[in-house]
N, C-alpha and C positions, 0 to 999 in steps of 0.2 A: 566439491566447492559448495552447490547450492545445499547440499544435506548439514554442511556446520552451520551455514546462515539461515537454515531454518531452523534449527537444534536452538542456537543463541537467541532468533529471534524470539523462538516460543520462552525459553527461558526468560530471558527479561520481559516477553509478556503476561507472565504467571502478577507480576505486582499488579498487571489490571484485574486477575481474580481476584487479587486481595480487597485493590481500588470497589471492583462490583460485590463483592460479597460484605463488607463492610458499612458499607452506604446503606443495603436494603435490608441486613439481617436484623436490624433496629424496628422494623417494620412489625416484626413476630410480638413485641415486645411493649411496642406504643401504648396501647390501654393500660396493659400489668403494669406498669411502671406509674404512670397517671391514679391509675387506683391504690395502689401499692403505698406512695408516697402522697396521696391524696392532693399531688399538682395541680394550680388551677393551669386553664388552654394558655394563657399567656405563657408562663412561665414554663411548661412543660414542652412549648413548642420549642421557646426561644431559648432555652437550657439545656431541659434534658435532651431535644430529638434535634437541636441543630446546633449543638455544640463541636461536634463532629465536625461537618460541615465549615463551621468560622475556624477549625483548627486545619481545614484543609485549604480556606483563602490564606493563610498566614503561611502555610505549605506552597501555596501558588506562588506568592509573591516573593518570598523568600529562595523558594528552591532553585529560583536559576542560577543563584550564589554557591551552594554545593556542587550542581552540576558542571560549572564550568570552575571552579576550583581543585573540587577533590575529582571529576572526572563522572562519567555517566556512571561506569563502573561501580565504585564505590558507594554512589550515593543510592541504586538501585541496591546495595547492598545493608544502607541507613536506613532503608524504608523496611525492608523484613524485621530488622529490629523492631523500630516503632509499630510496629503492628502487632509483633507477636504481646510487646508489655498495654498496649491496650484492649489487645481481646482478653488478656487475663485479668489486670486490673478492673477493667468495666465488669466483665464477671463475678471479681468475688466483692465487688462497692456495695457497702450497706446503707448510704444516702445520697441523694441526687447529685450532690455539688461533687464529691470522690467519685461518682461517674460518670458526672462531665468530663474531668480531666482529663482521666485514662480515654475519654471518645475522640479528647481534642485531640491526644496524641495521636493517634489512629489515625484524623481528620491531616496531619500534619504528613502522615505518610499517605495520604491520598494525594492530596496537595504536589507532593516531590513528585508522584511517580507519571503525573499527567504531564510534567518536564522530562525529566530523564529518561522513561520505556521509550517513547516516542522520538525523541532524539537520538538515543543510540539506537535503535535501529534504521531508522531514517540513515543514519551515518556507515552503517554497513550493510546495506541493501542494495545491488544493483535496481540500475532507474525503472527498467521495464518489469521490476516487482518489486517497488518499493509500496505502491498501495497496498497490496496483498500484506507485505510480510508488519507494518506500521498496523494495518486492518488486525490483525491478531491481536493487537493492545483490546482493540474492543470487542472482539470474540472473547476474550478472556471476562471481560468487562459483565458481558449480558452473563457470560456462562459461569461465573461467580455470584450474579444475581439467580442466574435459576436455581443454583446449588443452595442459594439462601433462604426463598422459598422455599426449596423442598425439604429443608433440615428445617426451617420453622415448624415445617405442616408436622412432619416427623416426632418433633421434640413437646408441639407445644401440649400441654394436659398429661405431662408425665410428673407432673408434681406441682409443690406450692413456687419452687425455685425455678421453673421449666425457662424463665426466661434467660437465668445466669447460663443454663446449658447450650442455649441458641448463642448467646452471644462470645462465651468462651471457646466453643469450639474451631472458631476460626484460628486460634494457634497454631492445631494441627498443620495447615495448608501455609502458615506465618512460616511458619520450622523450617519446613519444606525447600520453599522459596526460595531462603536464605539461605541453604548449603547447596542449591543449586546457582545460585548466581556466582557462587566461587570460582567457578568452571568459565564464567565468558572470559572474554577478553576487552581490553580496555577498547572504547574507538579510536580508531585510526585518523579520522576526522579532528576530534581533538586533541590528537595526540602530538600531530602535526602544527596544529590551531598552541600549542605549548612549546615548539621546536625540538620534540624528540623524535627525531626523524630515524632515528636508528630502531626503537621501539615499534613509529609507524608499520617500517618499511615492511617487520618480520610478520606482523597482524594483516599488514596487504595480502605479502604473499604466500599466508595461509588460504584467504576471501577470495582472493585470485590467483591460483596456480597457474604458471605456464604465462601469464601476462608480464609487460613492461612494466615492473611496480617504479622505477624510478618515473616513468611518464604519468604514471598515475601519480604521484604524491606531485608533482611540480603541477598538474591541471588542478589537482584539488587544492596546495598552497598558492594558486594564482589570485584566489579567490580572496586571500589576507593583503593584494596587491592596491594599495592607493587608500588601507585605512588608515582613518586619522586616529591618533592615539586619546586615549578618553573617547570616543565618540559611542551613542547610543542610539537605541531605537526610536529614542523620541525628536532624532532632531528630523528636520523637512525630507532630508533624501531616503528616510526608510518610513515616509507618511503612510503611503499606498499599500505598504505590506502590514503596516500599521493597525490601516482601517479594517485592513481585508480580516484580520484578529480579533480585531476590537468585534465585526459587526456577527461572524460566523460561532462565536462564545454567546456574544448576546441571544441572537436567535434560537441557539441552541437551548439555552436557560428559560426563554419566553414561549415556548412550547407546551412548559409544563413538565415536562419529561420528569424532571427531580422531584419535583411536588408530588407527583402519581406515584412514585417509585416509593417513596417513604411512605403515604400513605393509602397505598391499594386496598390492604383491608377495611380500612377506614371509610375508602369509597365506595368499595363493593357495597358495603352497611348500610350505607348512607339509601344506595341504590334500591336497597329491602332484602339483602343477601344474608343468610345466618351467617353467625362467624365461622362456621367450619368450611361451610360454601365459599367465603370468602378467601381463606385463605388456601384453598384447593383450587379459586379462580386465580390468584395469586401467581399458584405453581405457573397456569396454562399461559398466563403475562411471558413468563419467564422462558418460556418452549420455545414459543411465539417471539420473542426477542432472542433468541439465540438462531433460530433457524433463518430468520430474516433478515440477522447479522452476517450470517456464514453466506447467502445470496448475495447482498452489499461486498463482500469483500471478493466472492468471485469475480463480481460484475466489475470493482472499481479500476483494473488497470484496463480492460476491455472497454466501457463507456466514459469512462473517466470519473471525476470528482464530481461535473457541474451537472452531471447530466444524472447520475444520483440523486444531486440537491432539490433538479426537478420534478424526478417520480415523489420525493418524498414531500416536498411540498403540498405538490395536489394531495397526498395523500394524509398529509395533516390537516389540510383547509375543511376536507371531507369530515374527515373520521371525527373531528374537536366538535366540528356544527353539530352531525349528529350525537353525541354525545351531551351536549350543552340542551339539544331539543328532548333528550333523553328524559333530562332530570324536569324542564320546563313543563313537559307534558305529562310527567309523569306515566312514562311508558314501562315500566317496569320489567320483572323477569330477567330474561338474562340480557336485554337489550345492551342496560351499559356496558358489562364486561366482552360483550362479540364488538361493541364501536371502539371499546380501547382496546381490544384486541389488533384490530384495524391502524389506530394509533400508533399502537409499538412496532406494527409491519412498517409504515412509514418512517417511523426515529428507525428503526434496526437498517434498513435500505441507504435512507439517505445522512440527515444530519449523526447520525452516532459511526455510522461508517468512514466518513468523509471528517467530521471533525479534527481528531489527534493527526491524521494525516496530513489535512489539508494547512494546520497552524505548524506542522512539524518541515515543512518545504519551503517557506516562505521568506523566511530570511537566510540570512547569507550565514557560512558555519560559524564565525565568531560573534555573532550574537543571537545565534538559535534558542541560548538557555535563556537568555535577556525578552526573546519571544514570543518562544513558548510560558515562559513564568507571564509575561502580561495575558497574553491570548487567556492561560489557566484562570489569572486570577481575577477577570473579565467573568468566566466561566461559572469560579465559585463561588464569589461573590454575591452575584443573582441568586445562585443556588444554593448559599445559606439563607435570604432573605425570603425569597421565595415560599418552600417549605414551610417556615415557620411562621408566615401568615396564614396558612393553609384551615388552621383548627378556628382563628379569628374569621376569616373570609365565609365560611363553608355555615358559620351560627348567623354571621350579618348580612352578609347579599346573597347568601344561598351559590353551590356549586354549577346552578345552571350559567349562571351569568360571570363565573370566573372562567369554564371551559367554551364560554362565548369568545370572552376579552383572548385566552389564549389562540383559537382558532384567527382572529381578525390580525395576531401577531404574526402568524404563518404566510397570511397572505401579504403583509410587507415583506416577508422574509422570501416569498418567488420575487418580488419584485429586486432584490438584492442580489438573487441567480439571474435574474436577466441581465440587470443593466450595471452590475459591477464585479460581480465573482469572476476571477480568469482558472480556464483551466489546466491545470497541471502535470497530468499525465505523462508518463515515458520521457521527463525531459532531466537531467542529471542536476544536483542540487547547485552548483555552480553557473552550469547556464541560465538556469531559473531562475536565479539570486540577478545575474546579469539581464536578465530579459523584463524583471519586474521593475527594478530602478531604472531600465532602459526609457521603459513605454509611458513613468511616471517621472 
C-alpha cells in the first residue's frame, strides 16, 4: 500500500522540480540577457525576470478552476505541457518580449502546480504521513533549484548562446514528468467530491487493501454534508482558514526567499564575489536547501507544522540581521554567502517545509482547489512583485537596508506562530476541516 502512495506521491511531486528548477534557472542568465538586449533595471526586472513569475499569479489564481474541473490528475498532466513549450520556446526567443511569453507560460504551469501536487496528495495520503509525503512537493522544489544551479555553473562560458542552453534544457525533465504522470490515478477525494463513487471505491481499495472502503468513502463524503450550493471561501464560515492562507503565503514571500533565489548571483557580486565564485556559492544555496529540506520533512509529522514555523523563524530573525549588518558594515568575504546560507537552513526547515502542507489541510475537500489557488496566489503575487524591485531597491536604498526590512518581517511572522497558527498534525482531512470551522 504505502510503496504505491509513495510511487504517486513522488510522481506528482516531480512538477515541484519543474516549479524549483524553473523559477531559479533564469538566475544563470539575468546579466547575459540585460546585456544581450541592453535592458534597462526597470524593464528587465519587470519583463524579462518576472514575467515568469506574473504568468505563475494568473497560474495561481486561475488553477483552482482546472483542478477541480478536469481533476488533480489531468491538470498535473497540463502543467508538463506548459513547461516543456516554454523551456523551448524561451530558448530559442531572439528578443525580450518572445521570451517573456514562452516564461509566462512556464510561470502558468508554476502557478497550477502549487494547487494540484499538493492537493492530490494531500487527498491520497494517510493522516499520520501526510506531512512527509505533501513535504516531497518541496523537496522536489529545493532539489530542482540545486539541479539549476548546478547546470547554470556547468553550462555557463560554453559559448555566446550558453544562456539558451541553461534555459532549454529544462525539457528534458518537462518530457519526463509528463509520461510519468500517466501512470497516477485520479483522487479518490474528488472523485467522490464529483459523485463517482464507483471510480472512487476501486482507487480506495487499491491506497487501502484489506480496509472497509465503503466506510471510508461515506467518512470522507460526510465532509460534502450541510454545503450550501454556490458557497465559497470568502464567505464568514471559512474566515479563519482564510486568514490562516492569506497570512502563511504572505510571510512566506516577505522573507525574501524569492528575491534571493532569482537573484543570488547578483547578491553574492554585490557582496564583492567574482561571478564564478558567485555562482559556485549559488551551487552551496542549493545543497544547503535541499538538505534542510529533507530535515523539515523528517521532522514535520514528528513535531508538527507550528513548531517548524518556530525553529525557522528564530532562525530567519538571526540569519536576515546578520546579513543586512553584513552589507551595513561592509564585512566582506565570504561573510554574506555563510549568513544566507543560515537563511536558507531556516526557509528549508521551517516556512518552505510547512507551506504547501499547511495551505493543502486547511479547508474542507470541496473547496481545497478554491484554497489552495487563493493561499497560491497570495503567494505569487508578493513574489512577482517582490523580485522585480529587487535591481530598483539594491541601486536606491542599498541591500543592507532591504535584508533589514525583511528580517523585522520575520519577527511579525513568530508573532503569527504564537498567537494564531493551529497545529495540524496526524489529524485526517475531514476532522480537521470540522475542528477549524468548530473553534472559529
Amino acid at each position: 500500500m504505502m510503496k504505491k502512495i509513495w510511487i504517486w506521491s513522488i510522481t506528482a511531486a516531480l512538477a515541484g522540480f519543474l516549479f524549483g528548477f524553473d523559477t531559479v534557472v533564469i538566475s544563470g542568465a539575468d546579466k547575459k540577457l540585460q546585456l544581450l538586449w541592453d535592458s534597462s533595471d526597470v524593464f528587465h526586472g519587470t519583463v524579462v525576470m518576472a514575467m515568469a513569475l506574473w504568468g505563475t499569479v494568473i497560474g495561481a489564481i486561475l488553477g483552482g478552476i482546472p483542478t477541480n474541473k478536469l481533476g488533480r490528475k489531468n491538470t498535473l498532466l497540463w502543467i508538463g505541457v506548459f513547461y516543456t513549450v516554454s523551456a523551448l520556446g524561451s530558448a530559442l526567443a531572439n528578443d525580450p518580449i518572445t521570451f517573456a511569453v514562452f516564461r509566462f507560460i512556464g510561470g502558468l504551469g508554476v502557478g497550477a502546480s502549487t494547487i494540484a501536487a499538493p492537493a492530490y496528495i494531500s487527498e491520497i495520503a494517510p493522516a499520520k504521513d501526510r506531512g512527509k509525503l505533501v513535504g516531497l512537493y518541496q523537496f522536489n522544489i529545493v532539489f530542482g533549484i540545486l539541479i539549476a544551479f548546478f547546470s547554470n555553473y556547468l553550462l555557463n562560458g560554453i559559448g555566446d548562446n550558453d544562456w539558451r542552453w541553461m534555459i532549454g534544457v529544462e525539457a528534458i525533465p518537462a518530457v519526463i514528468y509528463t509520461i510519468f504522470a500517466l501512470s497516477i490515478p485520479k483522487s479518490p477525494r474528488w472523485l467522490i467530491s464529483k459523485s463517482r463513487f464507483d471510480e472512487a471505491k476501486k482507487v480506495l481499495g487499491v491506497i487501502y487493501p484489506g480496509s472497509d472502503v465503503e466506510q471510508l468513502m461515506l467518512e470522507i463524503n460526510t465532509d460534502n454534508e450541510g454545503i450550501v450550493k454556490g458557497e465559497n471561501i470568502f464567505i464568514k464560515k471559512y474566515r479563519y482558514p482564510l486568514i490562516l492562507a492569506f497570512l502563511i503565503a504572505f510571510f512566506n514571500q516577505l522573507s525574501g526567499i524569492n528575491a534571493f533565489l532569482y537573484y543570488a548571483p547578483r547578491i553574492f557580486e554585490e557582496a564583492g564575489l567574482g561571478e564564478s565564485t558567485a555562482l559556485l556559492s549559488s551551487i552551496g544555496i542549493g545543497v544547503t536547501n535541499m538538505v534542510f529540506t529533507l530535515v523539515g520533512v523528517f521532522l514535520i509529522d514528528r513535531l508538527g507544522r507550528k513548531q517548524l514555523m518556530y525553529y525557522g523563524s528564530a532562525g530567519y530573525i538571526i540569519s536576515l540581521s546578520l546579513v543586512a549588518c553584513a552589507f551595513f558594515f561592509d564585512w566582506g568575504g565570504l561573510t554574506v554567502p555563510i549568513f544566507l546560507f543560515l537563511f536558507i537552513a531556516a526557509h528549508a526547515v521551517g516556512q518552505g517545509t510547512v507551506i504547501w502542507v499547511f495551505i493543502s489541510e486547511i479547508f474542507p475537500n470541496h473547496l481545497r482547489g478554491a484554497g489552495q489557488s487563493f493561499g497560491s496566489s497570495v503567494h505569487w503575487i508578493l513574489a512577482a512583485i517582490i523580485p522585480s524591485l529587487i535591481p530598483i531597491l539594491f541601486t536606491t536604498i542599498g541591500a543592507g537596508t532591504v535584508f533589514a526590512f525583511f528580517a523585522f518581517m520575520m519577527f511579525l511572522q513568530l508573532l503569527f506562530v504564537i498567537f494564531i497558527m493551529p497545529e495540524t498534525k496526524g489529524v485526517s482531512l475531514e476532522k480537521l476541516s470540522k475542528k477549524l470551522l468548530k473553534e472559529h
